[in-house]
C-alpha positions as CSV (number, residue, x, y, z in Angstrom):
1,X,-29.4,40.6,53.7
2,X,-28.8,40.3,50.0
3,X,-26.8,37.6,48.4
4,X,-23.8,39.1,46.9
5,X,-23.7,38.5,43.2
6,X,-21.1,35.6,42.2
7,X,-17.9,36.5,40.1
8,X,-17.7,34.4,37.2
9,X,-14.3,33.9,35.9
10,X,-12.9,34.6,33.4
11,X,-13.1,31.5,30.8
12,X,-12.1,30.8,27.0
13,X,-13.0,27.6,25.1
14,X,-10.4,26.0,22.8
15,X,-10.7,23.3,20.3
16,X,-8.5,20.4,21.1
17,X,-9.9,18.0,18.9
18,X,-8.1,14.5,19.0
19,X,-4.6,15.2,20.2
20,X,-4.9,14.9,23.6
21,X,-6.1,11.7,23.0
22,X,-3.0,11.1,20.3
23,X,-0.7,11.8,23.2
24,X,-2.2,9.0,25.2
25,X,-1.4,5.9,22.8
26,X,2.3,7.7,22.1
27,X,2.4,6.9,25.9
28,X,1.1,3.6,25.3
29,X,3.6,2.7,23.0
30,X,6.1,4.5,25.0
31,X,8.0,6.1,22.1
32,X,8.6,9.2,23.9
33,X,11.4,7.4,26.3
34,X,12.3,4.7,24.0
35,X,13.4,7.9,21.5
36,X,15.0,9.6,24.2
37,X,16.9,6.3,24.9
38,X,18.6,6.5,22.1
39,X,18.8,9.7,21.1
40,X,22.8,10.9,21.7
41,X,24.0,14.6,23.0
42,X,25.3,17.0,21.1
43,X,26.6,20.4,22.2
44,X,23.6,22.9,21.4
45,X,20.8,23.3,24.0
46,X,17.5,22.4,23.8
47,X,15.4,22.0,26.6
48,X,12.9,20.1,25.4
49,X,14.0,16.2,24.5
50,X,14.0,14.4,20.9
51,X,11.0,12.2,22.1
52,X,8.7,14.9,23.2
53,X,9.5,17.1,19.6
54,X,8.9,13.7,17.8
55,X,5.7,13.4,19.6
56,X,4.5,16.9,18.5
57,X,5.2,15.7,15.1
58,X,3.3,12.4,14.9
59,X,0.1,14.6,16.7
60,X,0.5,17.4,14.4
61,X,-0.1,14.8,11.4
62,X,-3.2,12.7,12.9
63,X,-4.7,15.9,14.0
64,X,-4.0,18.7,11.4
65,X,-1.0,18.0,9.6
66,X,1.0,21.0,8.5
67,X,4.2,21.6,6.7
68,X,7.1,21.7,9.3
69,X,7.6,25.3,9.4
70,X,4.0,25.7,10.5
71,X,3.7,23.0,13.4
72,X,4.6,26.0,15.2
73,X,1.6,27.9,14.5
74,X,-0.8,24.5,15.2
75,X,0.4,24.6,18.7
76,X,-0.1,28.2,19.3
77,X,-3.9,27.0,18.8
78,X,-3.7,24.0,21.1
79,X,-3.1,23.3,24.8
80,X,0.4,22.7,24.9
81,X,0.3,22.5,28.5
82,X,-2.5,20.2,28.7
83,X,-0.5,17.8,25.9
84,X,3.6,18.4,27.1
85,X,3.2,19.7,30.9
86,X,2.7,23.0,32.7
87,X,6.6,23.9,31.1
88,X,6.0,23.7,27.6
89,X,5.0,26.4,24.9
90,X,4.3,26.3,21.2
91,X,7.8,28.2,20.3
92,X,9.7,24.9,22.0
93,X,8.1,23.4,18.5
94,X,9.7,25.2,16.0
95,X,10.6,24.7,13.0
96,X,14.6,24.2,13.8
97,X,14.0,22.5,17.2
98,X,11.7,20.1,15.0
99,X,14.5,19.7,12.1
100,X,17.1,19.1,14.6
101,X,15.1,17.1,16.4
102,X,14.8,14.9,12.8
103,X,18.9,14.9,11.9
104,X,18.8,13.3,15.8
105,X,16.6,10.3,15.1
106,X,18.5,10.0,12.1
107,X,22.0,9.7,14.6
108,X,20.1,7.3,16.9
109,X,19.6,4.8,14.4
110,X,16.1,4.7,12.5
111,X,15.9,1.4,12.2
112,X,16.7,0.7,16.1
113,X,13.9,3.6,17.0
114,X,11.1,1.8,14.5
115,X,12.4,-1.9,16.4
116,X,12.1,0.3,19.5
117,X,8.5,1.1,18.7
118,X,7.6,-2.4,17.6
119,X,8.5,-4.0,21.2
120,X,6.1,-1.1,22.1
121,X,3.1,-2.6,20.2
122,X,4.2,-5.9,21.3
123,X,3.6,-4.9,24.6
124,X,0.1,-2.5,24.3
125,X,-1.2,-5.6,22.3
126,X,-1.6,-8.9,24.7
127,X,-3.3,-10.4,21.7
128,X,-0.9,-9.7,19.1
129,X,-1.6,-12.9,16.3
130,X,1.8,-13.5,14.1
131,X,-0.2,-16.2,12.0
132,X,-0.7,-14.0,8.9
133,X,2.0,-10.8,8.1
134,X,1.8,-8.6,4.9
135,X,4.2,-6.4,3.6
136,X,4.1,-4.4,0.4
137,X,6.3,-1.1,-0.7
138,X,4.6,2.4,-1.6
139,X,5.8,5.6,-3.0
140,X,5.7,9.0,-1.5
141,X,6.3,11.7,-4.0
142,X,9.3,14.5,-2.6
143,X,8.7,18.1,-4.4
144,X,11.8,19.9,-2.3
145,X,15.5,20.4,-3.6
146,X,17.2,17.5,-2.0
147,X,20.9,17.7,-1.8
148,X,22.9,15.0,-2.4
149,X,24.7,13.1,0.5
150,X,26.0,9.4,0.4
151,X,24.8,6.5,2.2
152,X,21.5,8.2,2.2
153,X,18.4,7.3,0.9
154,X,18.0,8.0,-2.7
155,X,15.3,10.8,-3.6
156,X,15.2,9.8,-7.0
157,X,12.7,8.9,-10.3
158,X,11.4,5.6,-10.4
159,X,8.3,3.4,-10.5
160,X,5.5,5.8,-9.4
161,X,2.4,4.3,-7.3
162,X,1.4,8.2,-7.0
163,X,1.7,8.3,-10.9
164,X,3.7,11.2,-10.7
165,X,6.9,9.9,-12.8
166,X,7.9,13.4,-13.1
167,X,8.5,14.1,-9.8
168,X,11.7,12.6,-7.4
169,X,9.9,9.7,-4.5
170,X,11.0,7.8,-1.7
171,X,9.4,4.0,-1.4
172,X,8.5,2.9,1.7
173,X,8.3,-0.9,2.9
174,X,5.8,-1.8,5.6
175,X,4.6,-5.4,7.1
176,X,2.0,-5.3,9.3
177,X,-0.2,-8.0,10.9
178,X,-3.5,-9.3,10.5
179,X,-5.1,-7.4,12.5
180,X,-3.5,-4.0,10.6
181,X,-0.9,-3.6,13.3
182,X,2.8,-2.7,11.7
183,X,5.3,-4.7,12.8
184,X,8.0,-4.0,10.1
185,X,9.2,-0.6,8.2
186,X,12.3,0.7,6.3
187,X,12.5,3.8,4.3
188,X,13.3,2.7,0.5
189,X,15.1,4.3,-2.1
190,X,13.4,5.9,-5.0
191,X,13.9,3.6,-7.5
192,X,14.1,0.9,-5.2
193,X,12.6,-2.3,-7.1
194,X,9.8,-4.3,-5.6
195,X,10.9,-7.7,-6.6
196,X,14.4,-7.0,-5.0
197,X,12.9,-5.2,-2.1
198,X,11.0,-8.7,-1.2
199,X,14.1,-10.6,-1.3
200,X,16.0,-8.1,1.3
201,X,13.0,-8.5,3.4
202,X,12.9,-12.4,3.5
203,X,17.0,-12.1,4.7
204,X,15.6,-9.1,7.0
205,X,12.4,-11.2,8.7
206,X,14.6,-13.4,10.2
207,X,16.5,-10.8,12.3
208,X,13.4,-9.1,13.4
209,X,11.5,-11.8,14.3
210,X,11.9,-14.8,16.7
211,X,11.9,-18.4,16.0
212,X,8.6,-19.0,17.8
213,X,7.2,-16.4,16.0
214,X,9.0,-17.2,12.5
215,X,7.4,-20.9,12.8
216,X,3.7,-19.6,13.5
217,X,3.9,-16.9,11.0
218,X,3.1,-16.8,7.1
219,X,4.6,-14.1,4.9
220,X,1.6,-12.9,2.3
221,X,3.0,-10.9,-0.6
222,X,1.4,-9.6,-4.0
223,X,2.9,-11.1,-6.9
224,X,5.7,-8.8,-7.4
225,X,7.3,-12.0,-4.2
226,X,7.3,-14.2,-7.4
227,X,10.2,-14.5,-9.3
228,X,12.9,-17.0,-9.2
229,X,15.5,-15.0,-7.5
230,X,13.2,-14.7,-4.2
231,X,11.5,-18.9,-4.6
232,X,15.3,-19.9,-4.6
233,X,15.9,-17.2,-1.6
234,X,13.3,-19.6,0.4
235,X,15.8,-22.3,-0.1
236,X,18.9,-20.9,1.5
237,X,19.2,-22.4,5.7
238,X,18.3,-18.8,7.3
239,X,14.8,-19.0,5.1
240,X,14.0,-22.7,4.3
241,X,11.1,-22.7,7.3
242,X,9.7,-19.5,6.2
243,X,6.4,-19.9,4.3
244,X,4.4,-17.8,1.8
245,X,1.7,-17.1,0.2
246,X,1.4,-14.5,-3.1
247,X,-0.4,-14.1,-6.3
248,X,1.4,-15.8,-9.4
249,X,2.2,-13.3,-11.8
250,X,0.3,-13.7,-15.4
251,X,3.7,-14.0,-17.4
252,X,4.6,-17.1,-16.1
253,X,3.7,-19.6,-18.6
254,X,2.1,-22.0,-15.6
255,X,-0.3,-19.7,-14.9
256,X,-2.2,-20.0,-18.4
257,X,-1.7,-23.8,-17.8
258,X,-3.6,-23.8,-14.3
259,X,-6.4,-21.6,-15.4
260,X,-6.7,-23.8,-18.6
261,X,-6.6,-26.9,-16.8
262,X,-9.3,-25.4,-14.0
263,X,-12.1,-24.5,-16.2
264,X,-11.3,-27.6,-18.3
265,X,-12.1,-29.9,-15.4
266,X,-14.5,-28.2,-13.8
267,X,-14.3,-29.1,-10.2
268,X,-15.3,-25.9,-8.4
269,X,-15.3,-25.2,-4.6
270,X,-18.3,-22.6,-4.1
271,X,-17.2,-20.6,-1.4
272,X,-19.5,-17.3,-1.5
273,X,-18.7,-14.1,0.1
274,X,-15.9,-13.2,2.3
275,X,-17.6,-10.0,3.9
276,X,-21.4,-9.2,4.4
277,X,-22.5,-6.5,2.2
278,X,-24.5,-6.7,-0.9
279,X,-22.1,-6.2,-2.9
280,X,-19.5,-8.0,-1.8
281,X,-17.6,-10.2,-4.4
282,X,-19.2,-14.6,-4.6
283,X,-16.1,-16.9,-4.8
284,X,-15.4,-20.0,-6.1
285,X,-12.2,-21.8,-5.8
286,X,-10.1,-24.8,-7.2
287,X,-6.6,-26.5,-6.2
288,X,-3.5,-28.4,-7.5
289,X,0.0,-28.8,-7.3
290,X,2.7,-28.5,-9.8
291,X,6.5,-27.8,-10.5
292,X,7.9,-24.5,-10.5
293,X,11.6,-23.8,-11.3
294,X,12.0,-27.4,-9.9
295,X,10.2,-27.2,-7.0
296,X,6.3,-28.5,-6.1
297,X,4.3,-25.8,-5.1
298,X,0.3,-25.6,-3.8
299,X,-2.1,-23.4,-5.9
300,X,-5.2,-22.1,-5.3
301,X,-7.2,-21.0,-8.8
302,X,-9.8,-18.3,-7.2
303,X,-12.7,-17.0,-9.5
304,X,-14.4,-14.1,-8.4
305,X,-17.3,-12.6,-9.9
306,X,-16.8,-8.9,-9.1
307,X,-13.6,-9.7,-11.5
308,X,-15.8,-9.7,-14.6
309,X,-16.8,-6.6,-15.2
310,X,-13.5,-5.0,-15.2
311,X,-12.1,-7.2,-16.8
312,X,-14.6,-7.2,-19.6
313,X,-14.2,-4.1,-20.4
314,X,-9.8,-4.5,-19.9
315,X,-10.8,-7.6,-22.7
316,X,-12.6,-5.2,-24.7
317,X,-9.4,-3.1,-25.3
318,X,-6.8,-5.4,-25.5
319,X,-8.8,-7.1,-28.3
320,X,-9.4,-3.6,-29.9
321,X,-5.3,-3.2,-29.9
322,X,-4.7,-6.8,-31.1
323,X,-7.0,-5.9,-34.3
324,X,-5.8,-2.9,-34.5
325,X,-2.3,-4.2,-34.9
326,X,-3.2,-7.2,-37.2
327,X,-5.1,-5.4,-39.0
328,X,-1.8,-3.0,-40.2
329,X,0.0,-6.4,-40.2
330,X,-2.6,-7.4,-43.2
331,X,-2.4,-4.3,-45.1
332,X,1.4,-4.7,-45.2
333,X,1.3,-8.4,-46.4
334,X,-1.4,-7.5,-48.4
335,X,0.6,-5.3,-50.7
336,X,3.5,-7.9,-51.3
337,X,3.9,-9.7,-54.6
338,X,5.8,-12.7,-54.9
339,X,7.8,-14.6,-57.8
340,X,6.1,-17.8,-56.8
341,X,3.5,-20.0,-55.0
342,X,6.2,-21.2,-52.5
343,X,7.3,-18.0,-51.4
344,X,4.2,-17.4,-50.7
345,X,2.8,-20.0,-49.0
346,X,5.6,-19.9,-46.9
347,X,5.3,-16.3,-45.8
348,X,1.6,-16.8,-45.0
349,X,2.4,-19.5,-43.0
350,X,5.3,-17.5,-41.0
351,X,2.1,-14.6,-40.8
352,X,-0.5,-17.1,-39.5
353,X,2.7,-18.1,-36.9
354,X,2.9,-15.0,-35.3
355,X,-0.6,-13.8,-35.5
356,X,-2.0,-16.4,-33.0
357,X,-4.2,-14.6,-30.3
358,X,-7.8,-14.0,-29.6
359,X,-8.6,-13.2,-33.3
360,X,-7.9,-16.0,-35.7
361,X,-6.4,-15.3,-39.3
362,X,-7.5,-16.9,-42.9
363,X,-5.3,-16.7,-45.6
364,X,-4.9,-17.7,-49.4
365,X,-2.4,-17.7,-52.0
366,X,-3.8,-16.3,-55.0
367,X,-2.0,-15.9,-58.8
368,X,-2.1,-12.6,-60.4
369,X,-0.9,-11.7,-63.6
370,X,0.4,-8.4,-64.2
371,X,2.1,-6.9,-67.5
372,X,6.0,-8.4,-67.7
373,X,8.8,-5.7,-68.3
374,X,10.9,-5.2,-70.5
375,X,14.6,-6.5,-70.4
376,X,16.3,-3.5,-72.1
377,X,15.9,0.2,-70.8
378,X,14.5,3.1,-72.7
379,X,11.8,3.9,-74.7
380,X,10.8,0.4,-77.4
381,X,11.6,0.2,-80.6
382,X,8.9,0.6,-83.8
383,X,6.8,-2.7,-84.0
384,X,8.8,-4.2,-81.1
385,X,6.7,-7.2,-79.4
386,X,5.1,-6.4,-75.9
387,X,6.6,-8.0,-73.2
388,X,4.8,-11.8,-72.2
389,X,2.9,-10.8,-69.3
390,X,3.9,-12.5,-66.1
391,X,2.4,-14.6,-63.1
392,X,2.9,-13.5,-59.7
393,X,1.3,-14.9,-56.6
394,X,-0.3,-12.6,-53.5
395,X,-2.2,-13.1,-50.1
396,X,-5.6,-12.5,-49.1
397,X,-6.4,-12.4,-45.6
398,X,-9.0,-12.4,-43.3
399,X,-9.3,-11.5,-39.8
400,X,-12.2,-13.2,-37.5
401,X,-13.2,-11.9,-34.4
402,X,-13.0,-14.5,-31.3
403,X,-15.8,-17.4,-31.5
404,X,-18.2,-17.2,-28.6
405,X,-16.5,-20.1,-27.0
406,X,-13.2,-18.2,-27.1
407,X,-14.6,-15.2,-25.9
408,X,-16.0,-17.1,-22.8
409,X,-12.6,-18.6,-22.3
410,X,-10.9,-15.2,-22.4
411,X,-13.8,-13.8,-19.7
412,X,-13.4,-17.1,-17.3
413,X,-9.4,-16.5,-17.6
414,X,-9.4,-13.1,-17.2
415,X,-11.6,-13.1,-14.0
416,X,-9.6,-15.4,-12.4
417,X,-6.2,-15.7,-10.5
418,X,-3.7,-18.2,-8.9
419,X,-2.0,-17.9,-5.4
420,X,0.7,-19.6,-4.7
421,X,2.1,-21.2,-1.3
422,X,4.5,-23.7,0.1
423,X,2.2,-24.6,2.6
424,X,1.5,-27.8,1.4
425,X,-0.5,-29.0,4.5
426,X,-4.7,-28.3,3.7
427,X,-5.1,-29.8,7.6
428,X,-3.4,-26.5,8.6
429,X,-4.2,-24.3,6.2
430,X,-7.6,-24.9,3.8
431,X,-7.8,-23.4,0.5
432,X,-10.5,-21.6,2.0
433,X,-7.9,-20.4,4.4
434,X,-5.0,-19.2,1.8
435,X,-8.3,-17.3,0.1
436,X,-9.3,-15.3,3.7
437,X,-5.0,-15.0,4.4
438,X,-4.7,-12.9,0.7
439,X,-7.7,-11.3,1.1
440,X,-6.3,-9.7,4.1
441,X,-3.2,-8.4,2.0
442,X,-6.2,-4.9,1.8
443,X,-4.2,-4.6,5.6
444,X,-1.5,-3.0,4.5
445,X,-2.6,-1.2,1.8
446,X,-4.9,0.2,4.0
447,X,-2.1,1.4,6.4
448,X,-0.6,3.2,3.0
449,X,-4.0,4.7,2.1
450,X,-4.0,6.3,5.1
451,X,0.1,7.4,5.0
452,X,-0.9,9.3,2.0
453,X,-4.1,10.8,2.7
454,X,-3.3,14.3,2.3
455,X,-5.8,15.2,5.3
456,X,-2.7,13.7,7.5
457,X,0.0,13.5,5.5
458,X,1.2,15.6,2.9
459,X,4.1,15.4,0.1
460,X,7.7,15.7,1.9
461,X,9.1,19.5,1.6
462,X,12.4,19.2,3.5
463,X,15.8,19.7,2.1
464,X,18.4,17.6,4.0
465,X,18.3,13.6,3.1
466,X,18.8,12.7,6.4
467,X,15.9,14.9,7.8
468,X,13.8,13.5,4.9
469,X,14.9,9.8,5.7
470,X,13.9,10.9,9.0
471,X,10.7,12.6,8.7
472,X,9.4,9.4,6.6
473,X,10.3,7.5,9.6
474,X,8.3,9.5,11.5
475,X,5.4,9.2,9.2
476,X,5.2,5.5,9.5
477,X,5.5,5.6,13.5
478,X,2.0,8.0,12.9
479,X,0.9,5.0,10.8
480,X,1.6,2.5,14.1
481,X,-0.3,5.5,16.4
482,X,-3.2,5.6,14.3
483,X,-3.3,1.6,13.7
484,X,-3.0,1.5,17.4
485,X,-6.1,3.4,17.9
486,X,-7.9,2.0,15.3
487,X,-7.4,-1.5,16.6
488,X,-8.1,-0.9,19.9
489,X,-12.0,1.0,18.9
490,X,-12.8,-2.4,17.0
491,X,-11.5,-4.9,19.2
492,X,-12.9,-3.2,22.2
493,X,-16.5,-2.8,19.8
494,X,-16.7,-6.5,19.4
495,X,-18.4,-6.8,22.8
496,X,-20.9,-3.9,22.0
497,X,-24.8,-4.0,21.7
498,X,-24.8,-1.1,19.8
499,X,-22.9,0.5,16.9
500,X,-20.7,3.6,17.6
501,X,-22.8,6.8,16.0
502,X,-20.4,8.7,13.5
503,X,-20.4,11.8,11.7
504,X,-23.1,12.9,9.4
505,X,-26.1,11.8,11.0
506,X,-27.5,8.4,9.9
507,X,-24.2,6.7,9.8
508,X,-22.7,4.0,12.2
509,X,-21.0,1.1,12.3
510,X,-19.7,-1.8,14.9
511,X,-16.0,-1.5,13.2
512,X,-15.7,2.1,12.0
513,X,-12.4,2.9,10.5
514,X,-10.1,5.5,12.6
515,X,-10.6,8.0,10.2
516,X,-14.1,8.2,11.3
517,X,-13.3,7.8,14.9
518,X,-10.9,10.9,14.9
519,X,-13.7,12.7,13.1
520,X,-15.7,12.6,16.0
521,X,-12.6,13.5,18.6
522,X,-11.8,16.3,15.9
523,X,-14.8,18.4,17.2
524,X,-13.9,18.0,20.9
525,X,-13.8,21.1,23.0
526,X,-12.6,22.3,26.5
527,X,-13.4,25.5,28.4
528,X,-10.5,26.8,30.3
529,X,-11.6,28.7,33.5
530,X,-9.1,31.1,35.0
531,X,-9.0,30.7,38.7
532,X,-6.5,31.5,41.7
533,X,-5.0,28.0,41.8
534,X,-4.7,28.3,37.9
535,X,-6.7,27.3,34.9
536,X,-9.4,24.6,35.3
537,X,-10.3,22.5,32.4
538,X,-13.8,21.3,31.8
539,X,-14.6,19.2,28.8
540,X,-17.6,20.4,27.0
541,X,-20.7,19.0,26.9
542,X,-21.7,18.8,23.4
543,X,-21.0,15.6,21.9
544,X,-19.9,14.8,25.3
545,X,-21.8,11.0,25.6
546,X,-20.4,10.3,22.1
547,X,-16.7,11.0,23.2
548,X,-17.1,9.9,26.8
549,X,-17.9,6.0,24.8
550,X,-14.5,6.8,22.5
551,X,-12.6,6.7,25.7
552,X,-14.2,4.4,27.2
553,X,-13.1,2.1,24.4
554,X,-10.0,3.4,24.3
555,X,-9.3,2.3,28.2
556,X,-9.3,6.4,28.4
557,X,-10.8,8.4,30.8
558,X,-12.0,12.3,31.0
559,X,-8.7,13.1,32.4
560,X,-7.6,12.8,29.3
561,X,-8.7,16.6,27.7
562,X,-8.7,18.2,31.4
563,X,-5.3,16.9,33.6
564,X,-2.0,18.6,31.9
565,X,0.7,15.7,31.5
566,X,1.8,15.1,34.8
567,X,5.2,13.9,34.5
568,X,8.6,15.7,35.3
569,X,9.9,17.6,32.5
570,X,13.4,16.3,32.3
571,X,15.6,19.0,30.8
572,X,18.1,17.4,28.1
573,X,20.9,19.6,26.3
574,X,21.1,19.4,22.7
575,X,19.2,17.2,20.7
């Protein structure tokens, strides 16, 4: 008897990529229930809660981030089911649930919801180090027509870090720890200013953190911490144990004095390279103390040779400006005649005054005579005497470029910087130390290279302040998802033998940035099988060794791109 021929079901492959995986660290972090927490109830229904809509959002942007009127359609291409539970659909994520779901997180209390999140990556992260925190402000450029509304964040013109002073901008203010991981973010107003931004946020730290944590911590700023608003801010009772470390800005008169003082004595600290790579910046370092605005401070003078060629060629220019400038400044003076030898000795000297840069100046009176005039008007009279001709006095002027000596002085000053600290213990904290601790500022700035990548994140199109205030919000919990993830890979690689292979054959690396990571998931597809009991889920197998490690490092299993979500859909009215 013949075997009868199997029926093969019906199947259909669908490209998941990374947001199944996405929808495991929002678990992790538990922002769907702490959202839903404290999200209130209005009168419309909606049947599917603030959390879970906020959730499509932040996988939407790490996976294929659309404008909100088309998140709609990006579900409609993925496995809702398999990512939001047997009951959910791609038309539960459009584009007024989702702005609803915004003007909700805004009534909840964005500040409370970011907190909310925080305690989450306090409690995903065992590890979590307070030692070192940065914090810095970026700009993210708004192209919709805002309308106005009070005690809303400002979409205004203002300080551009997009270089797009033409367009309306949000800031945004982030801290985040060592290990990239943010533990602090408020949405800013436009022209919010940096320097006063810092000050808020030294009255703010002390709210958001504990004392323990306060003690252990230091707060690492770039220079725009410096001024003597926010130094004397460090002195009032809530801040006085709260330390610092920042760059001191160039316009302080002290820091021409340090650097002066540095190269004078000589007494270099040869610390090398920070990172491995070949071309990796060669330090060298130097230390004192001095008075600022009345107070002793520590500094650490930092030379760095990958400073020199930039700033050659920044010398190079601002020299060619200075000439330029002295050299109209000549041709002006140059053109004067004066009644006497004092006058004009004393108008070279106020010249030579306020020509003192890089250049130097040379000058010398000189007597000229010239033909005198005559006394009475009109035309002279027949045999009438010529006037005696008279002496006047001008100034010749030369302009040298700067000596070698002063050129070398310009290229040492130029390629070197001050941080400042009151962390006046070196037990604690080495020079050395306060060097690695700035270094590490790159943390931060990281986290906003990635918030305005426009493969994830795009400019903000929304009309209503409160859903823009909102929706910025939700780009920085993305930033903590995707920090999540990327801390997990590389702490979890540390143990590894081998690198993790990325995209585009030869590469790999033993701490690959998330970016790369998500490349990899970004190709990942399942094959749905239609059977009696309902579709079956099987994760393909190519690239399925390479993905099968992702999890692994991720804690993650299989599961993850086959087993819908499995918890209870709880049905919520009106968010």
């Amino acid at each position: 008897m013949n075997n009868p021929i199997p029926q093969i079901p019906d199947f259909q492959v669908c490209r998941v990529g990374s947001a199944p995986v996405v929808r495991q660290l929002i678990d992790k972090l538990g922002l769907i229930d702490r959202i839903d927490q404290l999200s209130p109830v209005k009168k419309e229904d909606c049947h599917v809660s603030v959390g879970t809509r906020i959730a499509a959002l932040i996988i939407n942007q790490l996976t294929d981030r659309k404008a909100l009127y088309k998140v709609e359609e990006f579900y409609e291409r993925q496995d809702v089911e398999l990512l939001f539970g047997t009951e959910r659909k791609a038309s539960d994520f459009n584009d007024d649930a989702l702005g609803r779901a915004l003007e909700a997180l805004h009534s909840a209390g964005l500040q409370e919801v970011y907190i909310q999140a925080v305690q989450g990556i306090r409690e995903a992260v065992s590890d979590l180090s307070w030692d070192h925190l940065h914090f810095d402000t970026t700009s993210l450029v708004y192209t919709g027509e805002a309308k106005e509304e009070e005690d809303l964040v400002k979409i205004v013109r203002g300080y551009s870090k997009d270089h797009r002073p033409d367009l309306p901008q949000i800031k945004i203010g982030m801290g985040t720890t060592a290990q990239g991981l943010p533990i602090y973010g408020e949405v800013l107003d436009g022209n919010q200013d940096d320097k006063k931004w810092n000050g808020h946020f030294l009255r703010a730290l002390t709210k958001w953190l504990s004392p323990e944590e306060l003690e252990k911590a230091i707060f690492i700023a770039d220079s725009a911490f410096v001024t003597k608003d926010n130094l004397k801010e460090l002195k009032c009772k809530d801040a006085s144990d709260l330390l610092f470390l920042s760059r001191l800005p160039e316009n302080f008169k002290l820091a021409e004095t340090i650097k002066e003082k540095a190269w004078k004595d000589d007494q270099w600290e040869e610390v090398g390279k920070l990172v491995e790579g070949k071309d990796a910046a060669i330090y060298k370092i130097s230390s004192t103390k001095a008075r600022l605005d009345g107070e002793t401070y520590r500094f650490v003078i930092v030379h760095s040779n990958k400073l020199d060629g930039r700033k050659e060629k920044s010398l190079t220019s601002q020299l060619e400006k200075e000439l330029k400038k002295w050299e109209k400044d000549k041709e002006k003076m140059e053109k004067k005649d004066f009644s006497c030898e004092r006058d004009a000795q004393a108008a070279l000297s106020e010249f030579m005054k306020e020509h003192k840069g890089s250049h130097t100046v040379e000058g010398i009176v000189t007597p000229k005579e010239q033909p005198g005039r005559r006394k009475k008007r009109g035309r002279p009279k027949k045999g009438e005497a010529a006037p005696s001709p008279v002496t006047v006095y001008t100034i010749n002027l030369t302009i040298h470029p700067p000596s070698k000596e002063k050129w070398e002085q310009l290229r040492q000053q130029a390629s070197t910087f001050i941080l400042i600290t009151n962390q006046m213990d070196g037990e604690k904290l080495s020079d050395v130390d306060l060097l690695k601790a700035y270094k590490g500022q790159q943390t931060v700035e990281n986290r906003f290279r990635f918030l305005k990548n426009p493969y994830f994140v795009g400019r903000i199109y929304l009309e209503k302040p409160k859903r823009v205030e909102a929706f910025a919000y939700v780009m920085m919990l993305s930033v903590m998802v995707y920090s999540l993830f990327e801390y997990l890979i590389r702490k979890n690689m540390e143990g590894e033998n081998e690198p993790l292979d990325l995209m585009g054959g030869s590469r790999n690396s033993f701490r690959p940035t998330g970016e790369s990571v998500l490349e990899i998931l970004d190709t990942v597809d399942i094959v749905h099988f239609k059977q009696e009991e309902g579709i079956v889920r099987v994760l393909s197998v190519n690239g399925k060794a390479r993905v099968e490690r992702i999890l692994g490092l991720l804690g993650l299993s299989e599961s993850v791109f086959t087993e819908p979500q499995g918890q209870k859909i709880v049905e919520k009215t009106g968010q």
